[in-house]
Backbone bond lengths (Angstrom), bond angles and torsions (degrees), N, CA, C in turn:
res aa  C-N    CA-C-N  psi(-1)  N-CA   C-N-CA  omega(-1)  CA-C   N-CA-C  phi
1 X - - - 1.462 - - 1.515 109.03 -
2 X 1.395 120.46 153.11 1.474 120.66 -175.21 1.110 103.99 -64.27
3 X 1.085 124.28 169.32 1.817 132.33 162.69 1.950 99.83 -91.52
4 X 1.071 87.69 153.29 1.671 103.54 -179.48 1.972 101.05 -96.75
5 X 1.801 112.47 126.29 1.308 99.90 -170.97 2.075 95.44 -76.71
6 X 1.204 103.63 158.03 1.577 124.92 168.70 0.972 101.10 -32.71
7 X 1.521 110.20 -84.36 1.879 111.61 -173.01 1.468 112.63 -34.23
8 X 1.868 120.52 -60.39 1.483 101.26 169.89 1.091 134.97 -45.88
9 X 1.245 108.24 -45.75 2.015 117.99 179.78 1.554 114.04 -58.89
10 X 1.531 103.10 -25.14 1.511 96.89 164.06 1.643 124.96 -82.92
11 X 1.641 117.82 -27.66 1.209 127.36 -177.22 1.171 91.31 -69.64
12 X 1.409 129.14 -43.60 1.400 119.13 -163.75 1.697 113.04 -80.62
13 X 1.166 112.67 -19.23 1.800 111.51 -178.22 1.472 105.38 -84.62
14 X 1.734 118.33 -21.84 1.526 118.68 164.12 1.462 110.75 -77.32
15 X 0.932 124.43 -33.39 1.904 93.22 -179.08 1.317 101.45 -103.00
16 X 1.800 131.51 14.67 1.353 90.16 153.51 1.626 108.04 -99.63
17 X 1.065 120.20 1.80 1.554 127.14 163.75 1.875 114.32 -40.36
18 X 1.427 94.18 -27.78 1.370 115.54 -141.72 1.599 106.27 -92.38
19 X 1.683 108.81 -33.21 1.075 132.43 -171.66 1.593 126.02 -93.49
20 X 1.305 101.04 82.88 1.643 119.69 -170.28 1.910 103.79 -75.40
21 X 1.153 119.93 150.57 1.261 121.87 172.14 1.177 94.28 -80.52
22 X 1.731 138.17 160.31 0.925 135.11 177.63 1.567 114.98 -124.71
23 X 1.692 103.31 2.07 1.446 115.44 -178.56 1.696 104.66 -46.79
24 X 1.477 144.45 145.21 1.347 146.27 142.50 1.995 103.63 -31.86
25 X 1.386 115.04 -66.35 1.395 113.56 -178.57 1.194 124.73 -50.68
26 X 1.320 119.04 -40.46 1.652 132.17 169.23 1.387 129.93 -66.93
27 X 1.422 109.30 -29.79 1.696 129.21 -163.48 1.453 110.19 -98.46
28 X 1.587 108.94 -57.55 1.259 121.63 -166.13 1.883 110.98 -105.04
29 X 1.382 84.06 166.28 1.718 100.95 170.87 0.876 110.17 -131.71
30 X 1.885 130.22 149.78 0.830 143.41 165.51 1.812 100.90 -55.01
31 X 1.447 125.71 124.84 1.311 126.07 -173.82 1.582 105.45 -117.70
32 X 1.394 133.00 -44.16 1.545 123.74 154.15 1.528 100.67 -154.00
33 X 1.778 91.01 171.44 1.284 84.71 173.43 1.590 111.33 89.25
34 X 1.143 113.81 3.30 1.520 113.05 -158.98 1.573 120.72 -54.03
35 X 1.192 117.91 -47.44 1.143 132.14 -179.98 1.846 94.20 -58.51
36 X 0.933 142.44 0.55 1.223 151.29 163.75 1.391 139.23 -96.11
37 X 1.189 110.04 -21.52 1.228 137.69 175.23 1.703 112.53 -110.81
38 X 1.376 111.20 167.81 1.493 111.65 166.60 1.429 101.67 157.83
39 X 1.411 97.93 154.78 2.050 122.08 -171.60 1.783 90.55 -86.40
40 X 1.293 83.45 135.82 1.472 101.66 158.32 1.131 146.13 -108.83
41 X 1.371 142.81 124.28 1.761 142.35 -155.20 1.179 94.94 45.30
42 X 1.027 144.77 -135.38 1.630 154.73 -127.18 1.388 115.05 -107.23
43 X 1.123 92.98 3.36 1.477 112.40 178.12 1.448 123.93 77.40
44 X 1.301 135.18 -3.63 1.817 126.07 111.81 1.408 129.91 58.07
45 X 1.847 71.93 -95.65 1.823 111.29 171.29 1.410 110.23 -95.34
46 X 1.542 81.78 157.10 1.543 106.97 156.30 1.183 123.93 -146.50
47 X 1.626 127.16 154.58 1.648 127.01 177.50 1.640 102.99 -107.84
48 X 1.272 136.78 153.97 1.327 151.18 95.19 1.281 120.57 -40.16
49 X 1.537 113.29 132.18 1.121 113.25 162.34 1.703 104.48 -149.75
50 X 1.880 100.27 138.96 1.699 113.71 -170.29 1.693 91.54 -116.10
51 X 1.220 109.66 101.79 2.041 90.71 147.01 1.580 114.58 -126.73
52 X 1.564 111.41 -161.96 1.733 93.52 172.21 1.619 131.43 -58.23
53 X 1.351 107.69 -7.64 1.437 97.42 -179.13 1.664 114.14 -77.88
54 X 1.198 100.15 -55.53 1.856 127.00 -174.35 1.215 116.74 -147.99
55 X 1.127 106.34 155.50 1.787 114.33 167.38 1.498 106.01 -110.00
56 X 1.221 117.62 -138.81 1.496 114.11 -168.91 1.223 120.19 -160.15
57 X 1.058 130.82 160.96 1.623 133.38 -177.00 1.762 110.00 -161.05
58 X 1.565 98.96 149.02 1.800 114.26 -167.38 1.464 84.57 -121.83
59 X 1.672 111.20 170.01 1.715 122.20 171.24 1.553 103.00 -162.36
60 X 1.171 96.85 129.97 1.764 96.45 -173.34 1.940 97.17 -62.17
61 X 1.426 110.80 167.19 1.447 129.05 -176.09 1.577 91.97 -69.66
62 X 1.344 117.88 -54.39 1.195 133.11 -153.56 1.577 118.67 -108.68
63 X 1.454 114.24 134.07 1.373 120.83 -179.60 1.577 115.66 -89.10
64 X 0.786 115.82 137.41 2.026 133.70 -176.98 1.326 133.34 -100.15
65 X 1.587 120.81 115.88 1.618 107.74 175.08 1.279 97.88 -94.88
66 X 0.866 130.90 141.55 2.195 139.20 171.62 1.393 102.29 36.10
67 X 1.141 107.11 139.47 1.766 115.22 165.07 1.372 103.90 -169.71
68 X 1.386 111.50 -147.26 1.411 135.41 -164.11 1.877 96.37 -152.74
69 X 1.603 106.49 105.80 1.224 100.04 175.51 1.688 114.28 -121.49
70 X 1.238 116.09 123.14 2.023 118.31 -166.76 2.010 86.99 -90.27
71 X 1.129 88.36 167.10 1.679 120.28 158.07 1.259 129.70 -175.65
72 X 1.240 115.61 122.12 1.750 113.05 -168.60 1.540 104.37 -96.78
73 X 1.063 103.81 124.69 1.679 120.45 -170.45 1.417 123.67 -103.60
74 X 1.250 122.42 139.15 1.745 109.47 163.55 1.024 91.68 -146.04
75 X 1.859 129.21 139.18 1.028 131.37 -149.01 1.679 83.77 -116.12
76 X 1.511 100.27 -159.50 1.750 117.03 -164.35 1.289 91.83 -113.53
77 X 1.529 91.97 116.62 1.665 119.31 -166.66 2.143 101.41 -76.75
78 X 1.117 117.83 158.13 1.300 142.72 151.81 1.791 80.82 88.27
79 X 1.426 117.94 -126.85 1.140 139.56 -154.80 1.152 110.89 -66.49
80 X 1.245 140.87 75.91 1.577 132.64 -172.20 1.494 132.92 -111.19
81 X 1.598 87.47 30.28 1.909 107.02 -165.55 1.830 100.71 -66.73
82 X 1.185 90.29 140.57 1.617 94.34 177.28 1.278 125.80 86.33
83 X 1.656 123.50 -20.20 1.733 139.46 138.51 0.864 118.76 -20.34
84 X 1.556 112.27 144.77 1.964 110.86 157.03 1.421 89.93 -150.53
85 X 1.328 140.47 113.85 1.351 143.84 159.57 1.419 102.84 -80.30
86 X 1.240 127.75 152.11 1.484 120.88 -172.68 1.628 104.91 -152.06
87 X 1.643 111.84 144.31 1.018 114.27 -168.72 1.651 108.16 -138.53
88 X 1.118 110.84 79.23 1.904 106.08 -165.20 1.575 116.42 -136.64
89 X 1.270 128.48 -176.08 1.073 135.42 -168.99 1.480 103.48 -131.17
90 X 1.859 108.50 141.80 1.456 82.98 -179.01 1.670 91.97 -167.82
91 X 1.696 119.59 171.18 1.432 108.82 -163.71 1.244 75.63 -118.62
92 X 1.590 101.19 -173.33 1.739 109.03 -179.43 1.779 104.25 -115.76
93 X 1.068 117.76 162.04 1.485 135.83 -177.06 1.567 113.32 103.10
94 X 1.726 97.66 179.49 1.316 83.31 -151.36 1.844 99.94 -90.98
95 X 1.274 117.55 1.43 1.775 117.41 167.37 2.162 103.05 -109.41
96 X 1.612 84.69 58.51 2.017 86.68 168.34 0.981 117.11 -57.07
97 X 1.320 113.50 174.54 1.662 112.77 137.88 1.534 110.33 -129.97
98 X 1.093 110.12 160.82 1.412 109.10 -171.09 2.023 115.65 -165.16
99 X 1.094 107.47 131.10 1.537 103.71 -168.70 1.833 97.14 -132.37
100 X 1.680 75.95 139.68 1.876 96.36 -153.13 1.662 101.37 -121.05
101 X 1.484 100.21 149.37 1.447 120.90 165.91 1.722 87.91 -113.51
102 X 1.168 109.24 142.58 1.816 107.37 149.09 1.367 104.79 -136.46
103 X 1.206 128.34 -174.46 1.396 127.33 -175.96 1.501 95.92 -149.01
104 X 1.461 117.23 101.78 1.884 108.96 -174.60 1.999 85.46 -89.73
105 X 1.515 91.28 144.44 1.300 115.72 157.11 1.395 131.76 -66.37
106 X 1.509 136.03 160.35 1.113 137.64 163.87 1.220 134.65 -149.34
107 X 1.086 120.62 179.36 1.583 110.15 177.07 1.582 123.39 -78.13
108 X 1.442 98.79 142.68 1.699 96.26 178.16 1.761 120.07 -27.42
109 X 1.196 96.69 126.19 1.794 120.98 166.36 1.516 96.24 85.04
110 X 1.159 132.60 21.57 1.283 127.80 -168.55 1.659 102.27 -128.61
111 X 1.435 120.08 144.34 1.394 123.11 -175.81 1.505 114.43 -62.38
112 X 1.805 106.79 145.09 1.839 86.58 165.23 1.632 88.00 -95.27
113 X 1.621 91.91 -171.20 1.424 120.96 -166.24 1.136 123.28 -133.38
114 X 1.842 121.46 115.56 0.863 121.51 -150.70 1.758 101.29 -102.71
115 X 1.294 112.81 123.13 1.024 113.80 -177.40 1.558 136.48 -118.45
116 X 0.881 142.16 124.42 1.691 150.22 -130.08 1.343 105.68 -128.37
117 X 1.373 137.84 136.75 1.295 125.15 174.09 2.082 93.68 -165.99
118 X 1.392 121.53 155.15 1.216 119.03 -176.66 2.116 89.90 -148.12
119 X 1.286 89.44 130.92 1.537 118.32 177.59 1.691 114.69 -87.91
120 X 1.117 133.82 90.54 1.538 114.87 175.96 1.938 100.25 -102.59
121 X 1.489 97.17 139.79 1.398 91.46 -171.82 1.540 161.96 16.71
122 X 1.809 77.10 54.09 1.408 113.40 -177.99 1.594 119.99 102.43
123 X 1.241 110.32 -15.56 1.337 117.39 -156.28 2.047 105.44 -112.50
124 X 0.874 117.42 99.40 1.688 120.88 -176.80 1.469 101.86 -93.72
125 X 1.472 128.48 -117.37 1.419 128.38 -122.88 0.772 144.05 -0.42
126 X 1.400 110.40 53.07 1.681 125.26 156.91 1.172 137.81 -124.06
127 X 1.443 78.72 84.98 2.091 104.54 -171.44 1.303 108.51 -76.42
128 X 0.874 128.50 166.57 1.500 144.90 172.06 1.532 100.21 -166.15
129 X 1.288 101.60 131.10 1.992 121.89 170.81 1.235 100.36 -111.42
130 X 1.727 94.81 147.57 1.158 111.12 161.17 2.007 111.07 -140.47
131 X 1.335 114.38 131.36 1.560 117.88 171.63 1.939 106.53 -70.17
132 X 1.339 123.84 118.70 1.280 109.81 -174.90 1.538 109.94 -81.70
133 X 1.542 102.84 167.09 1.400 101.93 -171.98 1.410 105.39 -95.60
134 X 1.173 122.36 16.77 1.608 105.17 179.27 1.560 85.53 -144.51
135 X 1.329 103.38 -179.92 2.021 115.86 179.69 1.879 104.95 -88.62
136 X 1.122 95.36 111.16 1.574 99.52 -175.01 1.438 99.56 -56.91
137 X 1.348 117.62 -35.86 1.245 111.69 -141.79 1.969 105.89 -98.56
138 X 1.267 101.95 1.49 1.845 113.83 -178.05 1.705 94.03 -82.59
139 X 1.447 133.12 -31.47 1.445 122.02 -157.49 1.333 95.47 -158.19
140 X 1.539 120.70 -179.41 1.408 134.28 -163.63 1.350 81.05 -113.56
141 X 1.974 117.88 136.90 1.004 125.84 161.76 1.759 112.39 -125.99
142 X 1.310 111.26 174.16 1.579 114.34 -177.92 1.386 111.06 -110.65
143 X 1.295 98.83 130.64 1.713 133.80 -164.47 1.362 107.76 -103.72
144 X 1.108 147.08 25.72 1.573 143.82 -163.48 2.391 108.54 -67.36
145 X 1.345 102.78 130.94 1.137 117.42 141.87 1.720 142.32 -92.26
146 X 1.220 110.09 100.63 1.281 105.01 -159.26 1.973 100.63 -111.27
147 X 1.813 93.39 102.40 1.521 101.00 -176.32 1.557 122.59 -104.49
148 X 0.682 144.42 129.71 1.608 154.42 169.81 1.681 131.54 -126.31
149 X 1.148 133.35 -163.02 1.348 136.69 178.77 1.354 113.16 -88.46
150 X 1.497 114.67 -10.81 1.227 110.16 -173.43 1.757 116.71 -113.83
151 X 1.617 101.87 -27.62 1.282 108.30 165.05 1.386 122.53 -163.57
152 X 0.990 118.25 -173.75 1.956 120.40 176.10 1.380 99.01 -126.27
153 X 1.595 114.05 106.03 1.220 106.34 147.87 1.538 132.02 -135.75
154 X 1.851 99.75 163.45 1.662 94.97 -163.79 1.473 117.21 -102.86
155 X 1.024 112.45 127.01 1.584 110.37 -171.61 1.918 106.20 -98.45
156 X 1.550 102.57 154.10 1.539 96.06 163.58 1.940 92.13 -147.06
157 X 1.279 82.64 137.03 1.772 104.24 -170.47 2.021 108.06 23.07
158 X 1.488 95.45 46.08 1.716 127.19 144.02 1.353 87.44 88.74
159 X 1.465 124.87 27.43 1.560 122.38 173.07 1.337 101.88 -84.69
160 X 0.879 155.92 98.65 1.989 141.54 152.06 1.602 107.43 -36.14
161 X 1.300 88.32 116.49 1.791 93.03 -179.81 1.735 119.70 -101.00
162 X 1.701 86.06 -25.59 2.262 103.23 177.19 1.478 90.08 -159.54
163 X 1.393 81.62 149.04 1.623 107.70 168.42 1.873 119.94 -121.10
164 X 0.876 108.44 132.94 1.766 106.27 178.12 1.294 117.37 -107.66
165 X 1.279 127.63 49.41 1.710 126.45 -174.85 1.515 121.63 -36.67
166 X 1.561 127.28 130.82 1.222 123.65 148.49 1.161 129.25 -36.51
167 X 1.184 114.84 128.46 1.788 137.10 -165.96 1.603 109.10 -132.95
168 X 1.042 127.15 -9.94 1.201 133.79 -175.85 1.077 113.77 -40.05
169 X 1.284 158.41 -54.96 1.239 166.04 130.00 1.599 113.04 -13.73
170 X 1.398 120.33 -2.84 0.986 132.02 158.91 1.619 122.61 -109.37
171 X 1.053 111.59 -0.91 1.593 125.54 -176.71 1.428 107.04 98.77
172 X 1.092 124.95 -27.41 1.527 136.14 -157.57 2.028 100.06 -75.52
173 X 1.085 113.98 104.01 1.689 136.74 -174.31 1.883 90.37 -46.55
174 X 1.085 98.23 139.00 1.700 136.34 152.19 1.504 143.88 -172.43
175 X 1.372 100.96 138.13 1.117 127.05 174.42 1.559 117.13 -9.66
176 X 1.869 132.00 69.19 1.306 105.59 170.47 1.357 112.39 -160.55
177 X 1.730 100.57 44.68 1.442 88.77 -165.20 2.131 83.91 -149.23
178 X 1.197 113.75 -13.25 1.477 116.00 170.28 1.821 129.58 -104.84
179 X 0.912 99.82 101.06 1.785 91.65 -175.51 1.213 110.48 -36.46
180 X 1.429 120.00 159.85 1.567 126.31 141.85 1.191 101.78 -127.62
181 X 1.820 88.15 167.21 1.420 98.88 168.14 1.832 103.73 -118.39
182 X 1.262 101.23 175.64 1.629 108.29 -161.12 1.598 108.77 -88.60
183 X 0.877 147.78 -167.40 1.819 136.58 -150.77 1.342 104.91 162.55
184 X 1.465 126.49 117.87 1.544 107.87 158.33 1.394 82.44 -130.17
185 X 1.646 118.12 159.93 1.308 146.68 -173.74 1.870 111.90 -142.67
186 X 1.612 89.81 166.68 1.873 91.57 172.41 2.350 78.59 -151.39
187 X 1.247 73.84 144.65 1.709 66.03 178.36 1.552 102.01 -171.25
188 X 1.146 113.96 160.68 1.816 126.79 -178.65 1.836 107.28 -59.50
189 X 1.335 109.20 120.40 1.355 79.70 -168.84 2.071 93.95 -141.47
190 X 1.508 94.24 19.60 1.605 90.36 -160.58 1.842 114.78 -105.66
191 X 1.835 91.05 50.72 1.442 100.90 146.14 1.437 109.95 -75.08
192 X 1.619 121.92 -51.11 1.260 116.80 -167.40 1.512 120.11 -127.70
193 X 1.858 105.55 3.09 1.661 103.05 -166.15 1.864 107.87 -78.60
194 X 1.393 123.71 -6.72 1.289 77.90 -167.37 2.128 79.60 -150.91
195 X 1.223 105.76 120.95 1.380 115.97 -161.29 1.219 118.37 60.65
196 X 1.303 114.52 42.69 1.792 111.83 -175.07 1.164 129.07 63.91
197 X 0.867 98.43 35.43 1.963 120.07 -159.39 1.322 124.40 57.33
198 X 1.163 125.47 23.91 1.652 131.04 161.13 1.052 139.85 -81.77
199 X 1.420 112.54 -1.82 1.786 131.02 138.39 1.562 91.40 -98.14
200 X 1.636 90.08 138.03 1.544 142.17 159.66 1.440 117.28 -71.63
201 X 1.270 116.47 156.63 1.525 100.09 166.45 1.505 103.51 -91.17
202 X 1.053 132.19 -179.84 1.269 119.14 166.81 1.624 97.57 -119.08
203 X 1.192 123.84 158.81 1.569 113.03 -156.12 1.523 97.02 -140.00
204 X 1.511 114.33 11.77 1.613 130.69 154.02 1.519 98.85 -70.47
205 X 1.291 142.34 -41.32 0.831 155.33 -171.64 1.678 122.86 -58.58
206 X 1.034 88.39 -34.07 1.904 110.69 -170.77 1.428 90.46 -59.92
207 X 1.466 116.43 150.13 1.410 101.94 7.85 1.879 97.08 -103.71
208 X 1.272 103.25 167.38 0.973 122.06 168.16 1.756 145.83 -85.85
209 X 0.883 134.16 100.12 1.688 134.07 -138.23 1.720 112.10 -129.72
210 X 1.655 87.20 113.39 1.933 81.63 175.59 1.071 86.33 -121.83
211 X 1.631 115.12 155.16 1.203 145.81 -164.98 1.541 123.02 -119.17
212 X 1.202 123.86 107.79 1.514 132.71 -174.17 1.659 127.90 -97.41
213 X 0.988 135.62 141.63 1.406 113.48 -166.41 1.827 88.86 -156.27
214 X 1.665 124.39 173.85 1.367 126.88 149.46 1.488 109.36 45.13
215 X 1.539 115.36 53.56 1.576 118.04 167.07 1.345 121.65 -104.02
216 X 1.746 117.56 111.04 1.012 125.10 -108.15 1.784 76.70 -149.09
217 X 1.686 114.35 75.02 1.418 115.02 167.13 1.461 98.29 -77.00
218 X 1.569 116.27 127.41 1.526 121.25 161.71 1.725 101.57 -106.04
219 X 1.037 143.34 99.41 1.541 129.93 -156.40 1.667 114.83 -174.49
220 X 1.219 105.29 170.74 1.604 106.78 175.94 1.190 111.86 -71.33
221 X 0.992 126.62 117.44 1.566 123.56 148.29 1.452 116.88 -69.99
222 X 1.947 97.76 129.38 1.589 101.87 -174.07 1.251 123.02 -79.98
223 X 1.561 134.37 142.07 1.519 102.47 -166.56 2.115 79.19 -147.73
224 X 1.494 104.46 53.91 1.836 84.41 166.22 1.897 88.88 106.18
225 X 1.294 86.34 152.72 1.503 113.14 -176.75 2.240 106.48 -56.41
226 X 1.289 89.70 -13.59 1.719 102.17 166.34 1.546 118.01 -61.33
227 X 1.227 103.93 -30.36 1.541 108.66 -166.88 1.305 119.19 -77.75
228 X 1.616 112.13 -28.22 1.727 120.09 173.13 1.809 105.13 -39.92
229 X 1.332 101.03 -55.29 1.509 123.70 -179.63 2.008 94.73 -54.47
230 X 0.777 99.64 -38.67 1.869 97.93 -154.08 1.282 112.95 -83.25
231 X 1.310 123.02 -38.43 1.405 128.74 -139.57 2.199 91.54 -140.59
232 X 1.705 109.10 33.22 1.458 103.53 179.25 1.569 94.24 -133.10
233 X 1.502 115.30 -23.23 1.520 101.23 -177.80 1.459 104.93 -65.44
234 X 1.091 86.65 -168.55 1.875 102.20 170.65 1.366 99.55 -128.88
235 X 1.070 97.65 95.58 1.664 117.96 172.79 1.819 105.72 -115.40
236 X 1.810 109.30 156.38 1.135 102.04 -165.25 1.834 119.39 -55.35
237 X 1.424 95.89 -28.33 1.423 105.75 170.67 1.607 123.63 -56.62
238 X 1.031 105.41 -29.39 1.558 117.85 -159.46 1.863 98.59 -111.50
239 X 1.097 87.70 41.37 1.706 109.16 171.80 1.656 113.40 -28.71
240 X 0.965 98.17 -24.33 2.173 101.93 -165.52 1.149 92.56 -101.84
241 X 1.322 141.86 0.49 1.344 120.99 178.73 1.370 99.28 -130.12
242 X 1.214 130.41 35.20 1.660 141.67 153.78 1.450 110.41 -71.82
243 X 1.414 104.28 139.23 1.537 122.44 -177.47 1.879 113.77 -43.28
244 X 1.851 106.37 -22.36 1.838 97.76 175.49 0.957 84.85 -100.11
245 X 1.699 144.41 40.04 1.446 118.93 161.11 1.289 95.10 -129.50
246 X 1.429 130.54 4.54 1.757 121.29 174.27 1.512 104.06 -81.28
247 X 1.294 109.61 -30.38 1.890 101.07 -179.76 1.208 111.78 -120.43
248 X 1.127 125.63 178.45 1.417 134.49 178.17 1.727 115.99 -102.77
249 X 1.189 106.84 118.12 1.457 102.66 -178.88 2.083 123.73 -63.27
250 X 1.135 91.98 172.88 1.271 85.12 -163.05 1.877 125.31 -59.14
251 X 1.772 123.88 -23.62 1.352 154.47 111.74 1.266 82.42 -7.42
252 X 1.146 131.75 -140.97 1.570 152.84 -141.63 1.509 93.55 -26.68
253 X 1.337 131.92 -50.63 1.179 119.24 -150.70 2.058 108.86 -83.68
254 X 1.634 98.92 -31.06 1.777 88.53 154.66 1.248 126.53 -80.05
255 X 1.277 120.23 -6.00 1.688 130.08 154.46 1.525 101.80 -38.76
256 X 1.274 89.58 -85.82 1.666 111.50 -159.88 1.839 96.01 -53.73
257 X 1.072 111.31 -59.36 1.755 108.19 -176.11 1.997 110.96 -53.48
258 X 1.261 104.88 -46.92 1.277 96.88 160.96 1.676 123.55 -48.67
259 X 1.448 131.84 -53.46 1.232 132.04 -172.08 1.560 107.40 -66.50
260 X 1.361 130.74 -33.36 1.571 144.96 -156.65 1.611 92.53 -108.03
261 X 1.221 118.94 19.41 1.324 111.63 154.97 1.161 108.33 -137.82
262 X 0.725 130.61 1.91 1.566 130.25 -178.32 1.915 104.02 -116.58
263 X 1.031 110.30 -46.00 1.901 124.18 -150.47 1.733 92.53 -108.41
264 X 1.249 132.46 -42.23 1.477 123.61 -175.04 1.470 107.06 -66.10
265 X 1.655 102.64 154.17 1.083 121.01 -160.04 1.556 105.47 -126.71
266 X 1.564 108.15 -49.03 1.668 102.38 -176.43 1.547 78.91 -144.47
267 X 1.515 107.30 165.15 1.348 133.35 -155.37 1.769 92.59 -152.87
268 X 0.946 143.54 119.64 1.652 151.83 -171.35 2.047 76.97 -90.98
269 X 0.977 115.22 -52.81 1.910 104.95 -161.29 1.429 84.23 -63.53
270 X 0.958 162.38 19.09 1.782 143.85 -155.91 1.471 95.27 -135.92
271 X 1.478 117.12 -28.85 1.731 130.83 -167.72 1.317 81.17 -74.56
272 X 1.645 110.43 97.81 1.490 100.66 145.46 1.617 133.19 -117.40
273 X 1.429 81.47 27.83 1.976 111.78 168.36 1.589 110.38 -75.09
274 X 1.203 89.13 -51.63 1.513 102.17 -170.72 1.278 107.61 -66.35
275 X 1.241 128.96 -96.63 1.475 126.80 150.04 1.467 141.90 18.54
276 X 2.035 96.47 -38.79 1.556 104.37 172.90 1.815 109.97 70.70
277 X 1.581 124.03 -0.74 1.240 131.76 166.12 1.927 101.99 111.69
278 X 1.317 103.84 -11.58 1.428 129.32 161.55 1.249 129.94 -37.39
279 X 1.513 124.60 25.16 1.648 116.21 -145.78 1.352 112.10 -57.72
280 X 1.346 134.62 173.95 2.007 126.66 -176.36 2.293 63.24 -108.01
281 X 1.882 76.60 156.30 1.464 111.93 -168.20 1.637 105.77 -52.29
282 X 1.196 124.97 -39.03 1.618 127.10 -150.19 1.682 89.07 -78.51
283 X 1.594 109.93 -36.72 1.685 104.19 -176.55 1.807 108.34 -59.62
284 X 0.811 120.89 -21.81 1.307 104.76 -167.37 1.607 101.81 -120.27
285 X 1.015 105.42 45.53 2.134 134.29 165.71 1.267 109.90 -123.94
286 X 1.240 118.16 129.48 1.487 110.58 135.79 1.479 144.17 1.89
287 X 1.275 106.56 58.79 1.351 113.93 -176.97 1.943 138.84 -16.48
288 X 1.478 106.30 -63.95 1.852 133.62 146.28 1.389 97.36 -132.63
C-alpha cells in the first residue's frame, strides 16, 4: 500500500479534529436540572425548562480550543420578566474565561435583551446589550460564537454584533490558552435581569420553555496541554483561525456598525461613570 505523505497525514488529523457531531445525544449532557430539560426525536432538539422548582442546564461532552460554535434558539414567548436563557462558552476554575450570549426576559410587548459579556481570567464586566431586531421568540434564530487567536466574535443570524480583539501583546488578558466547553441554560434570574430586578417572574406563567435545535460545534477538540500547539495555527483544518477569519471584511463591518447604532443599548467602553475616567485597556483600541 502507498505510504501517506506527512503534510497529508497532518491535513488529514486536523479536520477530523475539527469535526464534532452536532447531534444533542452525541454532543451534550444533561448538566442540571435534568428532569427539566430533555432531547427531542433523534436528538436534533432540545428543550429548557424553568418553573418554581428548577430550571435547567446542557454541557457539551467535549472541551474546545477556538472554533466556530452555531445554536438555533427560540426563547420563552409572552411574559418572560425575570428569565435569563443563556448560551456561552466557558472553562472551569476559579480564574476562567468564558464568553456569553444571554437573553434577559421581559414583560409582555416589551423587547428581550440580548446580552454579551467575555471573562478573561476570571475577571468580566464587559457587557454590551443589544434590543433585537426581530421577535426571538415567533421562530428559531442563529446564535454563533466565532473564537480564535485573533478575536471573539458574536454573530446573530451571521450579523456580527461585537468583536473582542487580542491585545495580549499589550498586557490586556485573552482568551487562548484554556478550553471551554459549550453550556446553554434557562434559570431564575430576576434579582437583576430585567429592569434591575423590578419585574418579577410571574410563576402563573410557568412553566417556561426555550427551545434549541442545529448545534453545530465546528472547532478544536481539546485533548491535553498538546493542543495550545495544535488547534492555534491556521492550518487547513483549523479553518477559524485563517487570515479571512482574523478580521472582518468590509460587508460584516457595515453589518455590525449598522446594528450598534441603531439596536445597542449599553456599551461597558462608554461607562465612564463607572470607571471613574479609568477605561480597561481594550476600550481605548481599535475595537474590529
Amino acid at each position: 500500500m502507498a505510504s501517506i505523505h506527512p503534510l497529508c497525514l497532518a491535513i488529514f488529523v486536523s479536520l477530523v479534529s475539527s469535526l464534532v457531531e452536532a447531534n444533542f445525544f452525541n454532543s451534550m449532557l444533561l448538566q442540571w436540572g435534568a428532569q427539566h430539560s430533555g432531547f427531542v426525536g433523534t436528538g436534533d432538539d432540545a428543550t429548557l425548562v424553568l418553573d418554581q422548582i428548577t430550571g435547567s442546564g446542557i454541557q457539551s461532552r467535549e472541551s474546545f480550543l477556538f472554533g466556530s460554535f452555531e445554536m438555533q434558539i427560540k426563547l420563552v414567548p409572552g411574559n418572560s420578566a425575570g428569565t435569563v436563557t443563556a448560551y456561552y462558552l466557558s472553562s472551569s476554575g476559579e480564574k476562567h474565561d468564558e464568553i456569553d450570549f444571554e437573553f434577559l426576559g421581559n414583560v409582555s410587548g416589551q423587547p428581550y435583551v440580548i446580552h454579551t459579556n467575555i471573562y478573561t481570567q476570571g475577571e468580566g464586566g464587559r457587557e454590551q446589550q443589544f434590543y433585537p431586531w426581530f421577535d426571538p421568540t415567533a421562530d428559531f434564530h442563529n446564535y454563533t460564537i466565532h473564537w480564535n487567536p485573533s478575536h471573539v466574535v458574536w454573530y446573530v443570524d451571521n450579523i456580527p454584533i461585537r468583536v473582542f480583539r487580542n491585545y495580549l501583546s499589550d498586557g490586556i488578558p485573552y482568551p487562548n490558552k484554556q478550553a471551554m466547553r459549550v453550556y446553554s441554560s434557562i434559570w431564575n434570574a430576576d434579582s437583576w435581569a430585567t429592569r434591575g430586578g423590578l419585574d418579577k417572574i410571574d410563576w402563573k406563567k410557568a412553566p417556561f420553555v426555550a427551545r434549541l435545535r442545529r448545534f453545530t460545534p465546528r472547532a478544536c477538540k481539546y485533548n491535553g496541554p498538546v493542543s495550545i500547539r495544535q488547534c492555534s495555527p491556521a492550518t487547513p483544518g483549523n479553518w477559524w483561525n485563517s487570515a479571512a477569519n482574523g478580521k472582518l471584511s468590509s460587508v460584516q463591518r457595515r453589518k455590525m456598525e449598522a446594528v450598534r447604532n441603531k439596536y445597542m443599548i449599553y456599551d461597558y467602553c462608554k461607562n465612564f461613570k463607572l470607571y471613574n475616567g479609568l477605561m480597561p485597556g481594550e476600550c481605548l483600541k481599535p475595537q474590529y
